[in-house]
C-alpha positions as CSV (number, residue, x, y, z in Angstrom):
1,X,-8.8,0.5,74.6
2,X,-12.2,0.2,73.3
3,X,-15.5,-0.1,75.4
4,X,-17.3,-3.5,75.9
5,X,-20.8,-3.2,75.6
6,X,-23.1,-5.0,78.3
7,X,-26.5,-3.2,77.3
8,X,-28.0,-5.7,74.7
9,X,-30.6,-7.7,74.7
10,X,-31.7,-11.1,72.7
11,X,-34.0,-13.8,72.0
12,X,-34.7,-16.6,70.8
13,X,-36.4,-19.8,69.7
14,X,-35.8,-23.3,68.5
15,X,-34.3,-22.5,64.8
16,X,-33.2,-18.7,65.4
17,X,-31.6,-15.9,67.3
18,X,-32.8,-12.1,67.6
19,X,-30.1,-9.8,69.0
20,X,-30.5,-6.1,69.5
21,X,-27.4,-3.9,70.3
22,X,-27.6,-0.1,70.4
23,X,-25.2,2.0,68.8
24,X,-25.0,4.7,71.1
25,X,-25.1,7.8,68.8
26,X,-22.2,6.3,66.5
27,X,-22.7,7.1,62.8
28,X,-23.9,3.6,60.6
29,X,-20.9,4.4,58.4
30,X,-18.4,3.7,61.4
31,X,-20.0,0.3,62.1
32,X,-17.8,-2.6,61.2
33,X,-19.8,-6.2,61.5
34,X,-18.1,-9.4,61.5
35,X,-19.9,-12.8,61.4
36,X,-18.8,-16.4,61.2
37,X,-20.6,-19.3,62.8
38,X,-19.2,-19.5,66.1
39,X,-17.9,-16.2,66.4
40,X,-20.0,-12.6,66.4
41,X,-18.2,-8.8,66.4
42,X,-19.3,-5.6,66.2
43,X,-17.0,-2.9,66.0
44,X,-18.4,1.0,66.6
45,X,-15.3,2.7,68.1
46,X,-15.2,3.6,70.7
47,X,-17.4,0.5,71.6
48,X,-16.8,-3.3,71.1
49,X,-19.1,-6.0,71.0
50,X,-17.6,-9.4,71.4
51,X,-19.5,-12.8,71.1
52,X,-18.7,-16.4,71.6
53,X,-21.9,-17.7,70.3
54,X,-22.9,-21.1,72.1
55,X,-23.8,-22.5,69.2
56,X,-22.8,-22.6,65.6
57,X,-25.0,-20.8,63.2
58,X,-25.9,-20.6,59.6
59,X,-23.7,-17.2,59.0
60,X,-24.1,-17.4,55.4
61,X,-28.1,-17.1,55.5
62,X,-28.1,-14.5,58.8
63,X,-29.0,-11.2,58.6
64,X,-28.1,-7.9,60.1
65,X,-30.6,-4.7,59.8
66,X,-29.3,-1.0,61.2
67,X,-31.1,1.5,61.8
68,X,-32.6,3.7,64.1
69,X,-29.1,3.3,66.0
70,X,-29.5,-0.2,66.5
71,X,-28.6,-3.1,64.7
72,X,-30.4,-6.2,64.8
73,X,-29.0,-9.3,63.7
74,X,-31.1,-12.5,62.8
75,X,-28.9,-15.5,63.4
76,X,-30.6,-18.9,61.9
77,X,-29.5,-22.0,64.1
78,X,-27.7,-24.8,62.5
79,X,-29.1,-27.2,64.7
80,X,-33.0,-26.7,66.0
81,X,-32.3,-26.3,70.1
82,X,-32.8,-23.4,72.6
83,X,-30.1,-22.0,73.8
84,X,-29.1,-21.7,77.5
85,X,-27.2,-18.4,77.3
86,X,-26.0,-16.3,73.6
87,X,-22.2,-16.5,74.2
88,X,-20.7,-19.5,76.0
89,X,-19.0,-18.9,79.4
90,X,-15.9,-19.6,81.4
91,X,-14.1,-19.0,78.2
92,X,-10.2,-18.0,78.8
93,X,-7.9,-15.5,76.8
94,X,-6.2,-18.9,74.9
95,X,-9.4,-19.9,74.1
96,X,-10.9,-16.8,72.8
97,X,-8.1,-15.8,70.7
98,X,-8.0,-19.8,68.5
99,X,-11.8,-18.9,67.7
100,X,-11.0,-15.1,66.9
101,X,-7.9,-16.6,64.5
102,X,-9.8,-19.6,63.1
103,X,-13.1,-17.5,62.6
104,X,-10.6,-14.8,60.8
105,X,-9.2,-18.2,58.9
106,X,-12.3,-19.2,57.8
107,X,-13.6,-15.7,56.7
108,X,-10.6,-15.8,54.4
109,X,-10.9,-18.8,53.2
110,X,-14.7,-18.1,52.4
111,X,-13.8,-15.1,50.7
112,X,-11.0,-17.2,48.7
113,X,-13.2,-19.2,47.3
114,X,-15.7,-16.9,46.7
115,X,-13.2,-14.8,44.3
116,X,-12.1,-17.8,43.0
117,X,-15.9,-18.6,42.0
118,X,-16.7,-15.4,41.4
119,X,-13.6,-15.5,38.9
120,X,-14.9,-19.1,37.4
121,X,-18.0,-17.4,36.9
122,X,-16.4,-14.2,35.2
123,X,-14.2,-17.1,32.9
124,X,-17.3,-18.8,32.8
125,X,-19.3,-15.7,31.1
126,X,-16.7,-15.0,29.1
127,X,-15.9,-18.3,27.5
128,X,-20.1,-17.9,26.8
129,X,-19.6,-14.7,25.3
130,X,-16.6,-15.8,22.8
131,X,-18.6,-18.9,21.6
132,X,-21.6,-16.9,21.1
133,X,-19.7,-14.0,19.4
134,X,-17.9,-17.0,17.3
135,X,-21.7,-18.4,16.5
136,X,-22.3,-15.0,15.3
137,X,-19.1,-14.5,13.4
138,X,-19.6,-18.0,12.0
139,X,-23.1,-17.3,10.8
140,X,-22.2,-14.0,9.0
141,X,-19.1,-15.8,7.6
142,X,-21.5,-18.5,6.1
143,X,-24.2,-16.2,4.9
144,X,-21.4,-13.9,3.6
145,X,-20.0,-17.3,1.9
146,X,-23.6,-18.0,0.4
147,X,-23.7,-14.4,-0.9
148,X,-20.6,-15.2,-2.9
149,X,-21.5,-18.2,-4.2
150,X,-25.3,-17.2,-5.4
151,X,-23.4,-14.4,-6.6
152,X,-20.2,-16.6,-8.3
153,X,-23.4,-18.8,-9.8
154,X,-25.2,-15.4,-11.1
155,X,-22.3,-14.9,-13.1
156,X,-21.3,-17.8,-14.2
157,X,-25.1,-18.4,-15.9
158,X,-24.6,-14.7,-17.2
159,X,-21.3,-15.7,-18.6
160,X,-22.6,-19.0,-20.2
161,X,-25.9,-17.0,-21.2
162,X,-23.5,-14.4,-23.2
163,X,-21.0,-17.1,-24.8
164,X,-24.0,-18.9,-25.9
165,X,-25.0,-15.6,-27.5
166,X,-22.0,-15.0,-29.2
167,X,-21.5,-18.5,-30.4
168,X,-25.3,-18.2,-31.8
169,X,-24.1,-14.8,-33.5
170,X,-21.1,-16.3,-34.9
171,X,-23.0,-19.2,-36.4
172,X,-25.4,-16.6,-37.8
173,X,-22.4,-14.6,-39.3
174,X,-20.6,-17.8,-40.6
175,X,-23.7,-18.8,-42.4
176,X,-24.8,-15.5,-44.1
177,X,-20.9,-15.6,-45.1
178,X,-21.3,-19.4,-46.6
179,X,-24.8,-17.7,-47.8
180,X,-22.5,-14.9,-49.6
181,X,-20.0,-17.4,-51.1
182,X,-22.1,-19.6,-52.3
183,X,-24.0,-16.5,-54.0
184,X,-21.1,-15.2,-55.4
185,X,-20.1,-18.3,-57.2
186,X,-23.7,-18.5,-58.6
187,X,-22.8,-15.3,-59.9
188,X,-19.0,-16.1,-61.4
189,X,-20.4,-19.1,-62.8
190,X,-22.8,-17.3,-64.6
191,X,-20.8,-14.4,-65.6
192,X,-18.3,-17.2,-66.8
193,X,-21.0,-19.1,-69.0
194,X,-22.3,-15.7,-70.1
195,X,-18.4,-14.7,-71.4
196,X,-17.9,-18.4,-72.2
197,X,-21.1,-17.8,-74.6
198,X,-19.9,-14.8,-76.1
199,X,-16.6,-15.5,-76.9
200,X,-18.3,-18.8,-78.5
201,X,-20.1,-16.4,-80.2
202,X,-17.8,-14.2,-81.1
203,X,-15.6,-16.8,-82.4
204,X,-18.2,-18.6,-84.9
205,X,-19.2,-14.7,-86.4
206,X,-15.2,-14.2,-86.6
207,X,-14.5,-17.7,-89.0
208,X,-17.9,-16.5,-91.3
209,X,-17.1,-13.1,-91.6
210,X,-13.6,-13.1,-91.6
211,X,-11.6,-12.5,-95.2
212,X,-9.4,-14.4,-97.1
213,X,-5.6,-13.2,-95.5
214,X,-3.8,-12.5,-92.3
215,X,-4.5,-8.8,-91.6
216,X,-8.0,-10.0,-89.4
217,X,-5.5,-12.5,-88.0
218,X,-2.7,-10.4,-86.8
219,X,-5.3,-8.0,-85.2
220,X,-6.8,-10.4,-83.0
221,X,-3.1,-11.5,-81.6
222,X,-2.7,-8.1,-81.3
223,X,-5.5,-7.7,-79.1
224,X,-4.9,-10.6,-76.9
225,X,-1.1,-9.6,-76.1
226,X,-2.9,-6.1,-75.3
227,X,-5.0,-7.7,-72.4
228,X,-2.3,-10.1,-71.1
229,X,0.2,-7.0,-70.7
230,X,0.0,-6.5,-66.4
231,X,-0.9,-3.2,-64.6
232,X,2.3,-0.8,-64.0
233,X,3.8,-1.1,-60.3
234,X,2.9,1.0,-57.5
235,X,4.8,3.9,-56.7
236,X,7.1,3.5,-53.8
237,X,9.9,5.4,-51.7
238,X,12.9,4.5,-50.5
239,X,14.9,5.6,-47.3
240,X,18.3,5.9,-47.2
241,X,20.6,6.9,-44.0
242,X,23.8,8.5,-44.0
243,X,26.0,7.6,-41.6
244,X,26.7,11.4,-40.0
245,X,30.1,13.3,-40.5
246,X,32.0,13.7,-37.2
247,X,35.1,15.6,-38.6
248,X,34.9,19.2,-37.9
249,X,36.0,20.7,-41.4
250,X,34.4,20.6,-44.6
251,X,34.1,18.0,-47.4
252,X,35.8,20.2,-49.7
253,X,39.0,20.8,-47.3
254,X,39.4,17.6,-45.5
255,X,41.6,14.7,-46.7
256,X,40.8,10.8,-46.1
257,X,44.2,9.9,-44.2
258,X,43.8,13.1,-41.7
259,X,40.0,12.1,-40.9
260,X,41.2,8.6,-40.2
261,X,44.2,9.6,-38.1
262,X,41.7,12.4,-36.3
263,X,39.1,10.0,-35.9
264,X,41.5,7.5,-34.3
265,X,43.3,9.9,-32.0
266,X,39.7,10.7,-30.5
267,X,38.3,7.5,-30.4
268,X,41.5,6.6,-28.0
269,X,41.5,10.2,-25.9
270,X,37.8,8.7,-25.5
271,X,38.5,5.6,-24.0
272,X,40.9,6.7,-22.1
273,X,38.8,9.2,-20.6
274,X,36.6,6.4,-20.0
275,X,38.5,4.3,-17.9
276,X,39.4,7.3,-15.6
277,X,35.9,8.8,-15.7
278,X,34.0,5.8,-14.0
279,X,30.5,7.9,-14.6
280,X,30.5,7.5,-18.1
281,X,30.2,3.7,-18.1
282,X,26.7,4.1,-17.9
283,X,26.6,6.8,-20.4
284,X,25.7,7.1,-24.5
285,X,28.4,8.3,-26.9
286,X,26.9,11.3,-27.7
287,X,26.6,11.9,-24.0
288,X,30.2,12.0,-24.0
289,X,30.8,15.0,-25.8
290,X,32.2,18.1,-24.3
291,X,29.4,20.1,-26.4
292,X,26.7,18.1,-26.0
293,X,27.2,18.5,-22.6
294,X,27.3,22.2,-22.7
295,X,24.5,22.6,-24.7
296,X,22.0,20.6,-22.2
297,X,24.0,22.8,-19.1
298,X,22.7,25.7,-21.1
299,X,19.1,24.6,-21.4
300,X,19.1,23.7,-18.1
301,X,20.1,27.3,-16.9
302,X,17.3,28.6,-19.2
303,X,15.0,27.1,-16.8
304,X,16.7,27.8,-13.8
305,X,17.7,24.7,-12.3
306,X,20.9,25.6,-12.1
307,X,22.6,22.9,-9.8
308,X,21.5,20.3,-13.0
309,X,23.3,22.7,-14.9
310,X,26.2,22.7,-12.8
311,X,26.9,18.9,-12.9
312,X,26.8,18.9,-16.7
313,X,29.2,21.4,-16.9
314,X,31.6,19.9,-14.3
315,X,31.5,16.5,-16.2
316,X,32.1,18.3,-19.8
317,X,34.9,20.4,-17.9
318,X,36.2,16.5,-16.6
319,X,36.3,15.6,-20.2
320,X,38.1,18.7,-21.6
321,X,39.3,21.3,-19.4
322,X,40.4,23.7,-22.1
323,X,37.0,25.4,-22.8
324,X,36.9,28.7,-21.6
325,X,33.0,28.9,-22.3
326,X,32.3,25.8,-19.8
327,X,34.2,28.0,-16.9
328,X,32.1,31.2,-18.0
329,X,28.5,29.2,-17.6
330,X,29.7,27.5,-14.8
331,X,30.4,30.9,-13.1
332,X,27.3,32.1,-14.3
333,X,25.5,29.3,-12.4
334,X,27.6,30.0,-9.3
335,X,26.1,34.0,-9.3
336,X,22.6,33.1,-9.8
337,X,22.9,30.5,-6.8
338,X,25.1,33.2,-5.0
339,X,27.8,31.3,-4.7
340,X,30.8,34.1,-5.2
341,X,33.4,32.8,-4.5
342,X,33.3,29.7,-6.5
343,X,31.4,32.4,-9.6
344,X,35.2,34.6,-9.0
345,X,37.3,31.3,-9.5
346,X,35.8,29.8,-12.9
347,X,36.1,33.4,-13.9
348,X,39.8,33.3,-13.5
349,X,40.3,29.9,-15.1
350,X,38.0,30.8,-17.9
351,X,40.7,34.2,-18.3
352,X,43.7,32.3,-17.7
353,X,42.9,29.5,-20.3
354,X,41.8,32.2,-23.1
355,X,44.9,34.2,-22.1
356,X,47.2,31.4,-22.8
357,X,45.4,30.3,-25.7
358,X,44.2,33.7,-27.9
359,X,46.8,36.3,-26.3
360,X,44.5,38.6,-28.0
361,X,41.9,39.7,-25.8
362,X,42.3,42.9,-23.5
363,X,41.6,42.0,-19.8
364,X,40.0,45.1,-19.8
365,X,37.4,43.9,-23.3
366,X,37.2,40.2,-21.4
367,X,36.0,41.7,-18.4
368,X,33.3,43.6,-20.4
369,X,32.5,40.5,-21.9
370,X,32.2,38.7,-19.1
371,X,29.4,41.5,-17.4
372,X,27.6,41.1,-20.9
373,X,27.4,37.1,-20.5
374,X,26.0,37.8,-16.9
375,X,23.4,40.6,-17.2
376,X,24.8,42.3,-15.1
């Protein structure tokens, strides 16, 4: 229970109250004031001070000064009148506790609506600083906007300064070309009256000098017909393409119905192959060949990417699975991307299909063979 303290001492006059309460060796940081106009508390545990001021007072404009281990508070008077005593008397518990909770009421409500203004005035400054940060943005956006257009006017004048330099040029051009014309048909027309002159000339010596027959006669016809022949053509070339021989044999072994029936039989294994093969919609015809195919697998694998090489063999093996050699660089493939296993089974397709088909070839020779294709 905390100590009420007795030992204070006050005074006063007509607009203001000077009370001095002594701490009693408590530290100023322990000291808890609490002020409203009717209502005074000062709390320094383990001491209380308690007072039910007789009067209201101006607790907004009061002061309160520590030090020294005392405080001193300065209460201003609402109302300019002495008081008889600083706390009123014969004041029961009841009574004391509605001023403790309305002064407590009141604090808060002070301290409401000081947040709340001190949170109008934070909106306030704010709203301030956006419109003056808009002004600003505003400003540079204009002067920005003026920059353009200065600069949009700059080069417009520049651009009408250089078309009205061109058009001047090609007036200038256009007249030294009329200038030209018109010199060059001073000079045809002369050059015309000059031949037109001589052949006049030419014609009056020919009637006076010429003799009695037609030997002068025929000569001049000759002459004429020799300068109205034309120049010779130009010499030219002409390009002509072949369509290109598909058949396998030669011209001087193959025959015209067995080319036809050939050409016919592959044409349909083609489409056929076509409608099961859905990837080679999208492909050319010569990208359909089982050869071309293993031809770009092979230049492929000369420059190591082997898995490109892989999927060109697989789809010329899709469109004939009777070439040994497609198995054999397939497998090859497979060993240089350590694939064994898959390396061992083209092997053994590529022996089995040139078993059944040649008969000929020692395992013993293919296997040789086989080492020989793979370096090893």
């Amino acid at each position: 229970m905390p100590l009420q303290v007795s030992d204070y001492s006050w005074q006063q006059t007509k607009t203001a109250v000077f009370l001095s309460l002594p701490l009693k060796g408590v530290c100023v940081r322990d000291t808890d004031v609490f002020c409203t106009e009717n209502y005074l508390k000062v709390n320094f545990p383990p001491f209380l001070f308690e007072a039910f001021l007789y009067a209201p007072i101006d607790d907004e404009s009061s002061k309160a000064k520590i030090g020294n281990d005392t405080i001193v508070f300065t209460l201003y008077k609402k109302e300019a009148a002495m008081w008889e005593t600083l706390a009123v008397t014969g004041v029961d518990k009841e009574m004391m506790q509605r001023i403790r909770e309305k002064s407590i009421l009141q604090a808060q409500e002070r301290a409401k609506e000081a947040t709340e203004a001190k949170a109008a005035a934070k909106r306030e400054d704010q709203k301030y600083a956006l419109s003056v940060m808009m002004k600003i943005e505003e400003e540079e956006r204009k002067k920005i906007e003026d920059m353009k257009e200065n600069e949009r006017i700059k080069a417009t004048k520049e651009l009408e300064a250089w078309k009205e330099y061109q058009r001047k040029a090609e007036e200038q051009k256009k007249i030294q070309k009329e200038e030209k014309l018109c010199q060059r048909e001073k000079q045809i027309k002369e050059e015309r009256k000059k031949l037109k002159y001589k052949t006049s000339t030419r014609n009056s010596a020919s009637r006076n000098l010429a003799p009695k027959g037609r030997s002068s006669e025929n000569i001049f016809t000759e002459k004429l017909k020799e300068d109205s022949i034309p120049a010779p053509r130009s010499v030219g070339s002409i390009k002509i393409n072949f369509t290109p021989r598909v058949f396998p044999t030669a011209l001087r072994e193959s025959q015209v119905a067995e080319e036809e029936e050939w050409l016919h039989k592959q044409a349909e294994a083609r489409r056929a192959m076509n409608t099961d093969i859905p990837e080679l919609c999208d492909l050319k015809e010569e990208e359909k060949n089982p050869e071309w195919l293993k031809d770009k697998g092979n230049k492929l694998f000369a420059t190591e990417n082997y898995l490109a090489a892989i999927n060109a063999y697989n789809l010329a093996i899709r469109l004939n699975n009777k070439m040994p050699l497609l198995y054999l660089n397939r497998a090859a493939c497979h060993l240089k991307l350590k694939n064994l296993h898959k390396a061992i089974e083209d092997s053994s397709k590529a022996y089995r299909i040139m078993k059944r088909h040649l008969r000929l070839i020692h395992p013993t020779k293919l296997y040789k063979l086989m080492l020989r294709r793979f370096g090893m």
